[in-house]
C-alpha positions as a Python dict, from the first residue, in 0.01 Angstrom:
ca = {
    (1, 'X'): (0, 0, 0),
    (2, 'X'): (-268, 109, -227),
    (3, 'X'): (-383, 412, -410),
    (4, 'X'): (-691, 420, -161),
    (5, 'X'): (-511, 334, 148),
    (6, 'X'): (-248, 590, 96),
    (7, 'X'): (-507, 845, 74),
    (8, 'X'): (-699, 748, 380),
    (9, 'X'): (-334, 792, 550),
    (10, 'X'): (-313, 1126, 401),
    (11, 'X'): (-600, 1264, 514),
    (12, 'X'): (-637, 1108, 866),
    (13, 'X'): (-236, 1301, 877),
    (14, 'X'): (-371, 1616, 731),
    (15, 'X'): (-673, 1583, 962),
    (16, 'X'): (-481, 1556, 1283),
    (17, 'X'): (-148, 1665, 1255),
    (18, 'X'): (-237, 1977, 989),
    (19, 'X'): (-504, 2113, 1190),
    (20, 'X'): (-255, 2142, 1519),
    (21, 'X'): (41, 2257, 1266),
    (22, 'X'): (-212, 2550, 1167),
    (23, 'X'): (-354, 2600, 1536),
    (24, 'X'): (17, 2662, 1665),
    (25, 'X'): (104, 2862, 1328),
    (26, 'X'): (-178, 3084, 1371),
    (27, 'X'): (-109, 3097, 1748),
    (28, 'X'): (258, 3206, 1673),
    (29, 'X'): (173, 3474, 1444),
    (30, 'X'): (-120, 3583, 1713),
    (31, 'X'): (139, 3641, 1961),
    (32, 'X'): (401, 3777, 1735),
    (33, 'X'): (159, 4050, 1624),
    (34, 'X'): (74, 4110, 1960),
    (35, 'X'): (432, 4143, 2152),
    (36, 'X'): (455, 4478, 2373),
    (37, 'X'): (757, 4555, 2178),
    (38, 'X'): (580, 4579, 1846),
    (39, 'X'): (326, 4865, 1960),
    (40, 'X'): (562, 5140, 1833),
    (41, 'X'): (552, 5011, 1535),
    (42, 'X'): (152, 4959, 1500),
    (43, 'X'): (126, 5303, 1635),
    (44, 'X'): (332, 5447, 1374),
    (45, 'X'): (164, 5248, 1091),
    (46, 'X'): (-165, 5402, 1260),
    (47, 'X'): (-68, 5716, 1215),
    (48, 'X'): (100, 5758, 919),
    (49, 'X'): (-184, 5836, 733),
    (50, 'X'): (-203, 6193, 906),
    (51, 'X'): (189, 6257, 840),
    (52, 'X'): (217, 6570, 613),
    (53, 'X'): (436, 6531, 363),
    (54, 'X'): (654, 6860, 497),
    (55, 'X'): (683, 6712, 826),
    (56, 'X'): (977, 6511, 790),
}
């Protein structure tokens, strides 16, 4: 195999099987952000800039 063949490999790989890796990754973290059970959370990080320090 050479130098230039190994790089066409490369990049037809990165070209197909990167672009779903990323799709799915960015899917995952879509849906993990997203989850009913993380809205408590994302409410309280909303919010916390209008905690007084006194309130506890």
């Amino acid at each position: 195999m050479t130098d230039h063949s190994t790089y066409e490999f490369l990049r037809q790989l990165a070209d197909s099987w990167g672009l779903l890796a990323m799709v799915l990754l960015w899917l995952g973290f879509a849906l993990w952000a997203f989850r009913p059970s993380a809205r408590s959370h994302h409410e309280d990080a909303a919010n916390m800039i209008f905690k007084d320090e006194n309130d506890g």
